[in-house]
N, CA, C and O atoms as a MOPAC input file, in Angstrom:
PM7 MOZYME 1SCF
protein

 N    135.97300 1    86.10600 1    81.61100 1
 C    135.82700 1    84.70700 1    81.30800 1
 C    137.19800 1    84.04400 1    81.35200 1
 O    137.92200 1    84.34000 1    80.40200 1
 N    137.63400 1    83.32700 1    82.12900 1
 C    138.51700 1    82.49700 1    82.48800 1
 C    138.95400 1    81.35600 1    81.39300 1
 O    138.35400 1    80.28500 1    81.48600 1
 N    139.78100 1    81.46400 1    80.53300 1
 C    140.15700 1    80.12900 1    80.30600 1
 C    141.58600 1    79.91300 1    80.60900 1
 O    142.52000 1    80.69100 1    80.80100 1
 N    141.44100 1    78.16900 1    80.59200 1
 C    142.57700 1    77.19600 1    81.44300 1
 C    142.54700 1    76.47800 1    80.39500 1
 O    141.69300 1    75.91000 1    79.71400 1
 N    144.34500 1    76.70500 1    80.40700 1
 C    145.29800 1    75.32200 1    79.61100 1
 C    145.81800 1    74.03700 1    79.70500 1
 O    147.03700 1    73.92000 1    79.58200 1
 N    145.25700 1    73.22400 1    79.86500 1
 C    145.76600 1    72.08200 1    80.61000 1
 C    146.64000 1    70.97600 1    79.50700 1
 O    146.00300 1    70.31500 1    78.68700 1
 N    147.83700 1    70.90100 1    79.58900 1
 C    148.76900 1    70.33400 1    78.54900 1
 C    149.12400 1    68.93200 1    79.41000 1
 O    149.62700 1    68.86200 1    80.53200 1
 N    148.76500 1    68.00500 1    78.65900 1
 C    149.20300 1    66.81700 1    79.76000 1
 C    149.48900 1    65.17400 1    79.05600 1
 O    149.35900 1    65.44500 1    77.86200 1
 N    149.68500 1    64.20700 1    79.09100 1
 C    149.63800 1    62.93800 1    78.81200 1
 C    148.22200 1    62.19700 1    78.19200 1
 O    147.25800 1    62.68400 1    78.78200 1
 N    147.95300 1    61.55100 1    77.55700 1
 C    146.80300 1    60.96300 1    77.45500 1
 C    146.12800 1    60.12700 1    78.34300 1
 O    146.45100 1    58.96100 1    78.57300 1
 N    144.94900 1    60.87600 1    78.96800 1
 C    143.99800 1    60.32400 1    80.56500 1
 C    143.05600 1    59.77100 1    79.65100 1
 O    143.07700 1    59.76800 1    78.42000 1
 N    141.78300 1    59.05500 1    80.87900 1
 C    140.93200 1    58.05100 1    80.28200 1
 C    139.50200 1    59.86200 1    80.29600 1
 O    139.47500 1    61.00300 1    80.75700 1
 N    138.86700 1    59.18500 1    79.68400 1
 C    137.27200 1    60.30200 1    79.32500 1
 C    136.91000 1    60.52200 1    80.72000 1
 O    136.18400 1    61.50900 1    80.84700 1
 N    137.26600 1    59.73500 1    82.13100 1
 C    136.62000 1    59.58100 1    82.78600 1
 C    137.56900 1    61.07800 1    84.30000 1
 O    137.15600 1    61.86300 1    85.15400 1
 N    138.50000 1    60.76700 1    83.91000 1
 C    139.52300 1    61.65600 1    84.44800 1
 C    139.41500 1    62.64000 1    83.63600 1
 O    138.96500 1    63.45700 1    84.44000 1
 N    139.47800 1    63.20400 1    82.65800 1
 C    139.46600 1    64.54000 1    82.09000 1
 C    138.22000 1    65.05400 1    82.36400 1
 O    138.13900 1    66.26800 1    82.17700 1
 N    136.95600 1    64.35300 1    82.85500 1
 C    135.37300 1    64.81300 1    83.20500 1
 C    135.81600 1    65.58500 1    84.51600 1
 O    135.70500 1    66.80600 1    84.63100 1
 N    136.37900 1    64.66700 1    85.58500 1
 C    136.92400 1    65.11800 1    86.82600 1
 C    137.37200 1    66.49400 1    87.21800 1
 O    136.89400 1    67.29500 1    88.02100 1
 N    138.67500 1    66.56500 1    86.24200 1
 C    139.37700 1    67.36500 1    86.07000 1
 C    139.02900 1    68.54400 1    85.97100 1
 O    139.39300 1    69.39000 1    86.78900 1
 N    138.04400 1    68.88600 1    84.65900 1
 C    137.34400 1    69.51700 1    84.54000 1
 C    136.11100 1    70.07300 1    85.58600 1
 O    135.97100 1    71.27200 1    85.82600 1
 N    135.54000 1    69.37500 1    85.96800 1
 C    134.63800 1    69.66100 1    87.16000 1
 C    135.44800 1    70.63000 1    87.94600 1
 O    135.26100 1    71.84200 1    88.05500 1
 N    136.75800 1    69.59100 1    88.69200 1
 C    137.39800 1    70.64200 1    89.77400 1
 C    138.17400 1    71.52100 1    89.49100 1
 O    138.58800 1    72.06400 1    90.51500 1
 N    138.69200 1    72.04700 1    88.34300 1
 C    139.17900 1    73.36300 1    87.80300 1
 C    138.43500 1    74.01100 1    88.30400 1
 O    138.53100 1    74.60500 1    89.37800 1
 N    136.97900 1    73.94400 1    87.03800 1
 C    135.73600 1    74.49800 1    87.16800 1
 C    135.55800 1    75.27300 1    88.61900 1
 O    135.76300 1    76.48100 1    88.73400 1
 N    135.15800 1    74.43800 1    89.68600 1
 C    134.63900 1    74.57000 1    91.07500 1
 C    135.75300 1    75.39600 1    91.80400 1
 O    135.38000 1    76.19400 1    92.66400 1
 N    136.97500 1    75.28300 1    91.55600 1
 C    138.03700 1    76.10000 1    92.18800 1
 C    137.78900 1    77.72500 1    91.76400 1
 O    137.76500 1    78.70700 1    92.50600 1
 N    137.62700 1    77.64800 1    90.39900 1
 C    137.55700 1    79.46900 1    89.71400 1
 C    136.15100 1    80.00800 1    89.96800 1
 O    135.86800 1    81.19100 1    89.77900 1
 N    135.10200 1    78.90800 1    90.49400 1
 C    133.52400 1    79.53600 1    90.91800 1
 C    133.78100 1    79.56300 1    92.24400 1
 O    133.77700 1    80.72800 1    92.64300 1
 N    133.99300 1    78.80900 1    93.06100 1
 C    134.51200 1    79.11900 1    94.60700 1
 C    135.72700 1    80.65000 1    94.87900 1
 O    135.42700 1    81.62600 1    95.56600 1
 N    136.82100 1    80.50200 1    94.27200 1
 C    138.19000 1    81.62700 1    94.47600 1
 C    137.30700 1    83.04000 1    93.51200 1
 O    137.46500 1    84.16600 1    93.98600 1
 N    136.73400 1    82.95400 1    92.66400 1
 C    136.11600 1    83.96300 1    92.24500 1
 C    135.11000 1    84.76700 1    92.20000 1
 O    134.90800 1    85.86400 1    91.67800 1
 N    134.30900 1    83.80600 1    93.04400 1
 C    132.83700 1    83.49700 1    92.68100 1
 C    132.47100 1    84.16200 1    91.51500 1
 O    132.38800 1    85.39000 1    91.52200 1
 N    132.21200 1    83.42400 1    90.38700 1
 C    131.85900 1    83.81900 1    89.15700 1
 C    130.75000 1    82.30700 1    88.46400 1
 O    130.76500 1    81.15300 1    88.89100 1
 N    130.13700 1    82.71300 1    87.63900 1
 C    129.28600 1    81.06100 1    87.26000 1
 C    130.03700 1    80.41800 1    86.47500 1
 O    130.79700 1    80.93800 1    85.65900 1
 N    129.86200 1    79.07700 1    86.68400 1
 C    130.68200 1    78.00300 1    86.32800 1
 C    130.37200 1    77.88300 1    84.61900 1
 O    131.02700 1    77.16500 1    83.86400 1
 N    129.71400 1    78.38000 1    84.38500 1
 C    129.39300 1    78.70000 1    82.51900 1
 C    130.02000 1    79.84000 1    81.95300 1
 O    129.66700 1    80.09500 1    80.80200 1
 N    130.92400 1    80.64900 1    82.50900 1
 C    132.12700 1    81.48100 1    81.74600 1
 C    133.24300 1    80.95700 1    82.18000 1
 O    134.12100 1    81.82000 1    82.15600 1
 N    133.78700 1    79.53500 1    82.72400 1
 C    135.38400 1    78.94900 1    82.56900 1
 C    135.48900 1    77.99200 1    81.59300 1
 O    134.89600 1    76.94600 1    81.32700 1
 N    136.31300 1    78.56100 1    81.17100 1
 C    136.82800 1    77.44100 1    79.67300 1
 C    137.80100 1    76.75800 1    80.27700 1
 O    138.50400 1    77.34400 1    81.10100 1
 N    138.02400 1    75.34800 1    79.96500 1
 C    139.37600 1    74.13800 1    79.73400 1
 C    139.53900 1    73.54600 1    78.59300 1
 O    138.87100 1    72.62500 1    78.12400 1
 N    140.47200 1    74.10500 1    78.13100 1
 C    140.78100 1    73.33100 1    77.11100 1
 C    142.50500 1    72.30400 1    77.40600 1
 O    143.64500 1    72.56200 1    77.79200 1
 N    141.65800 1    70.99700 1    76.89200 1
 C    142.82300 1    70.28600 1    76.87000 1
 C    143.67200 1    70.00100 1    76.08300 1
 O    143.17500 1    69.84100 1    74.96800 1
 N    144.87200 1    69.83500 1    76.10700 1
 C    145.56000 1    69.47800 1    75.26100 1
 C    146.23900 1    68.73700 1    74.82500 1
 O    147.27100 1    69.15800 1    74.30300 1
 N    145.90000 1    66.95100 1    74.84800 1
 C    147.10200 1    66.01600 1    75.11100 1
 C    147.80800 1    65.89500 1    74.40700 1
 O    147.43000 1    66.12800 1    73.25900 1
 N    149.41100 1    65.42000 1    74.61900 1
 C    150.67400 1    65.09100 1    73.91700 1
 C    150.50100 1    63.80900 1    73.72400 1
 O    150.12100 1    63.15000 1    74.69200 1
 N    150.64200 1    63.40200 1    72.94700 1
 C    151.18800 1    61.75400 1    72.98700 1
 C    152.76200 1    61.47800 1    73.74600 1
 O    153.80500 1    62.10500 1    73.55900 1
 N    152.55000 1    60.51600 1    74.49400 1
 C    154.08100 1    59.73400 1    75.05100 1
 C    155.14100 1    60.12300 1    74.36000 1
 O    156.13700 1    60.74600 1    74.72700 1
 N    154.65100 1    59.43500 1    72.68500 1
 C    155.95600 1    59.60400 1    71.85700 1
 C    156.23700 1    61.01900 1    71.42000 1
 O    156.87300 1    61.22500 1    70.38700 1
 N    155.73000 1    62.11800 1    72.26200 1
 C    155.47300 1    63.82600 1    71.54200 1
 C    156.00100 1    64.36900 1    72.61500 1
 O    155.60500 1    65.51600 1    72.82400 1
 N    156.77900 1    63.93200 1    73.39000 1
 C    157.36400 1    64.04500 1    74.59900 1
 C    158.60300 1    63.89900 1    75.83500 1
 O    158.82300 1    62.79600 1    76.33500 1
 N    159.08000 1    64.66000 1    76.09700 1
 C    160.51300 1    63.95700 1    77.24500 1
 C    160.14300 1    64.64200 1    78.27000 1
 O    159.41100 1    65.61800 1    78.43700 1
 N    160.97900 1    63.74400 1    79.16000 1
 C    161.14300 1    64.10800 1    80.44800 1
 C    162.80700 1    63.51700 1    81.32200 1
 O    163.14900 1    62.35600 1    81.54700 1
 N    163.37400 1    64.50000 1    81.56800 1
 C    164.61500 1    63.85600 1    82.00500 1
 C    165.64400 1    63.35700 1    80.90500 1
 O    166.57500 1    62.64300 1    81.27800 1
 N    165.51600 1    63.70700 1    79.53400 1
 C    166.16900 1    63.47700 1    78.49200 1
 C    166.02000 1    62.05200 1    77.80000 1
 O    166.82600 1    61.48600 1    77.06200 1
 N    164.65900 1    61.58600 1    78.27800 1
 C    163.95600 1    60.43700 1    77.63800 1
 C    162.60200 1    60.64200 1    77.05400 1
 O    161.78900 1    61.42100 1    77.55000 1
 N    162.38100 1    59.94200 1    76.01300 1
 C    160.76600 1    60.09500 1    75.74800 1
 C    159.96200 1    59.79600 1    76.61600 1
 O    160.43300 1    59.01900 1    77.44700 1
 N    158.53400 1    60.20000 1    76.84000 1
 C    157.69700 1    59.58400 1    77.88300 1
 C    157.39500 1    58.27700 1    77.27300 1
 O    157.38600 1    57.31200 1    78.03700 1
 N    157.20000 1    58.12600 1    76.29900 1
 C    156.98200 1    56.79800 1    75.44500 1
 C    158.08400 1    55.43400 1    76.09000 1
 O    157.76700 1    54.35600 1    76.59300 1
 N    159.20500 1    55.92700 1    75.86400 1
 C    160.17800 1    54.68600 1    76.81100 1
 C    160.14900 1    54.43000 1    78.15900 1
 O    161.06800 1    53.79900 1    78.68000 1
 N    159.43400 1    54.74200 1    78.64200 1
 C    158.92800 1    54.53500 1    80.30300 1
 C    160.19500 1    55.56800 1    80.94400 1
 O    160.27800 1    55.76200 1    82.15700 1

């Protein structure tokens, strides 16, 4: 049983559905295994829980 970590920014409900789908479809296609033993769990950071380049993501 496959699970996936996905650590990322805060997306809309509508993109993390997506997301999920095509994880999903990649580890039932590359594995062939059923799409009801891959786990995703997400994990969002907030902006302000975050840098990049020695800035917060929060300050653009």
């Amino acid at each position: 049983m496959p699970i996936v970590t996905v650590q990322q920014g805060p997306r809309t409900v509508e993109q993390k559905r997506e997301l999920l789908a095509r994880i999903t479809d990649a580890f039932v296609d590359t594995l062939q295994i059923p799409a009801e033993t891959v786990s995703v769990w997400i994990h969002e950071v907030p902006t302000d829980s975050w840098g990049q380049g020695g800035k917060l993501r929060a300050d653009g």
